[in-house]
N, C-alpha and C positions, 0 to 999 in steps of 0.2 A: 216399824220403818227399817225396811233393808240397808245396813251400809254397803257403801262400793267399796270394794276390793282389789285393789290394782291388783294382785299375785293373780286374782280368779278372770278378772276381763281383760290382762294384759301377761297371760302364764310364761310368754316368751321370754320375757323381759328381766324375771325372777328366777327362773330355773335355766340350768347350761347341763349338759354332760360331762363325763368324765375324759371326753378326747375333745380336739378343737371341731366347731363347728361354725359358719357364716349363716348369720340371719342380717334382718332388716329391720332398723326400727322404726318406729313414726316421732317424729317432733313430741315434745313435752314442757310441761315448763317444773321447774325444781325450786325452792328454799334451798338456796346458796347461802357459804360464808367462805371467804378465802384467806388465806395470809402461809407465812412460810415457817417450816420449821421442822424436827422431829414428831413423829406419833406420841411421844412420851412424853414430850415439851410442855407447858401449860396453854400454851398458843394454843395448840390443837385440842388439850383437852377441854379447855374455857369454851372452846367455839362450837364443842360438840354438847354443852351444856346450854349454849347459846341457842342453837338453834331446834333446839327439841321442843322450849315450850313452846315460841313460833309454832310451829306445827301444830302442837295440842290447842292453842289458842284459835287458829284458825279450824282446826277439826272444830269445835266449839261452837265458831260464825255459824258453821255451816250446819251445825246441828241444829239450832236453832230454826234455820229456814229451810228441813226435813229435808239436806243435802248428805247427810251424817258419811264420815268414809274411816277406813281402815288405816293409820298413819305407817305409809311404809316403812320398809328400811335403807337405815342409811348408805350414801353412798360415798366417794371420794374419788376425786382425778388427782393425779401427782404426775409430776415433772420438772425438768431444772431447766433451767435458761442454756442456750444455746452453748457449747461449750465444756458445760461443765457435767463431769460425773454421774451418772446416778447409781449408787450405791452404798451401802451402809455405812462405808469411810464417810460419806458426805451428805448424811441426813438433816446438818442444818440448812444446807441450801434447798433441801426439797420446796416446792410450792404445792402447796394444794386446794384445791375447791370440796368441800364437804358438801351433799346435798340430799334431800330429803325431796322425793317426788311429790308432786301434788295434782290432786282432779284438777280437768278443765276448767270449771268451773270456778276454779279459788282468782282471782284477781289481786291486781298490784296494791286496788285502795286497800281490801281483808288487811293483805302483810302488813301494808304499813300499819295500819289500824291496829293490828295483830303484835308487833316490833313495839309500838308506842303503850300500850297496855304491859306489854312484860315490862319495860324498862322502869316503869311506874310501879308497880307491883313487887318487883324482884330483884331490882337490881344487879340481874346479873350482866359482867362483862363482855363489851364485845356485840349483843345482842341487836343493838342499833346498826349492825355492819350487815342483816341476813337481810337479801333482798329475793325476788322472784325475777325467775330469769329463764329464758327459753336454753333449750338441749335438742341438739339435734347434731346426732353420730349416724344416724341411717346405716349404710352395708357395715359390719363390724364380725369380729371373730370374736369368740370368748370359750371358756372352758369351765369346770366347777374345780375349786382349787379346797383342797382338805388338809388342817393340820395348821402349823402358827403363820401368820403373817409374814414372819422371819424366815422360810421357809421355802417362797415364791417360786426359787428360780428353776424349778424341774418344769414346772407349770408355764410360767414363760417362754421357755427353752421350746418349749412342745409348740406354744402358737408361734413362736420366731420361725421355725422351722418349715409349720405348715404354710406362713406367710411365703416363704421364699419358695417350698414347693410348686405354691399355685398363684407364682409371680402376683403376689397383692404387697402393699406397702402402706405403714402406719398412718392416718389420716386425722390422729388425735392423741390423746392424753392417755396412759394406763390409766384404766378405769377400775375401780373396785367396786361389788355392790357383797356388802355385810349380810348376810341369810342370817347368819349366828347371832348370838349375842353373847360376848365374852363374859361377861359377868355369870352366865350361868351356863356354860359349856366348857368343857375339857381342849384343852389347848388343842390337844393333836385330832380333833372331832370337827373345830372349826369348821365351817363353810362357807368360802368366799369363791363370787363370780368374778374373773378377770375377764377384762373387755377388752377391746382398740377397735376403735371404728378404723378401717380399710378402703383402700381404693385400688 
């Protein structure tokens, strides 16, 4: 049994270049969990423990019924309430949406299904808050962004610029999609996708 692969039926979506470019996406639906805080906070880091075995539980369903897929990587939208700051003075007020893509196929009953079996098993925190939820950024710019997270803003600077270049403006959240995995990559090696869907 072949698994599906969103990187290989959906390549756009996982890879960017190294300068700004405009693509299009199609609707999708993601394993959400949101609340507000620091990257470093326990919030975020509970929530990103939170929603992974979701994922593996529902890869699971679906293997079962010779659906089997490849569990993406993670992604995350951040942004502050109208108003206020965004920058590293004021990472408590960040918000963010953490999300893990999932096949069409996956449905609301799986998660919950999926939600209610971890929380029984595992007890981990938070876990009962990951629901399934549709995405939909359509026209967006993004770039490949290399090196620490803390890092961003040469990479931003480059889409703001091209944004006002070619008269387009923000139409959503900075998006991040994780290529890397920090746990076994070199800080300055990283690979992260920044996004903004555009209009």
């Amino acid at each position: 049994m072949e698994k599906l692969d969103l990187k290989k039926t959906d390549p756009n979506y996982y890879r960017a270049r190294k300068k700004p470019q405009v693509l299009d996406f199609d609707p999708h639906c993601s394993l959400t969990i949101t609340g507000i805080g620091a990257p470093e906070e326990d919030r975020f880091l509970q929530s990103i423990a939170a929603i992974y075995p979701v994922a593996y539980t529902v890869k699971k369903y679906c293997q079962r019924d010779s659906k089997d897929f490849v569990v993406p990587k993670l992604e995350c939208f951040w942004w502050v309430d109208e108003g206020l700051e965004f920058s590293e003075d004021t990472k408590s007020d960040w918000q963010w949406q953490l999300m893990i893509r999932m096949p069409e196929y996956v449905t609301h009953d799986m998660v919950d299904q999926a939600v209610e079996e971890v929380v029984k098993k595992k007890g981990i925190p938070y876990v009962n808050e990951v629901i399934l939820k549709p995405i939909h950024e359509g026209k967006s710019i993004q770039m490949m962004h290399t090196g620490s997270y803390y890092q961003e803003e040469e990479t931003i600077n480059q889409l703001m610029t091209y944004m006002q270049l070619n008269n387009l403006t923000m139409n959503g959240f900075h998006h991040e999609i994780y290529i890397s995995d920090p746990r076994k990559t070199a800080e300055e090696k990283l690979k992260t996708i920044i996004r903004y869907a555009v209009k």
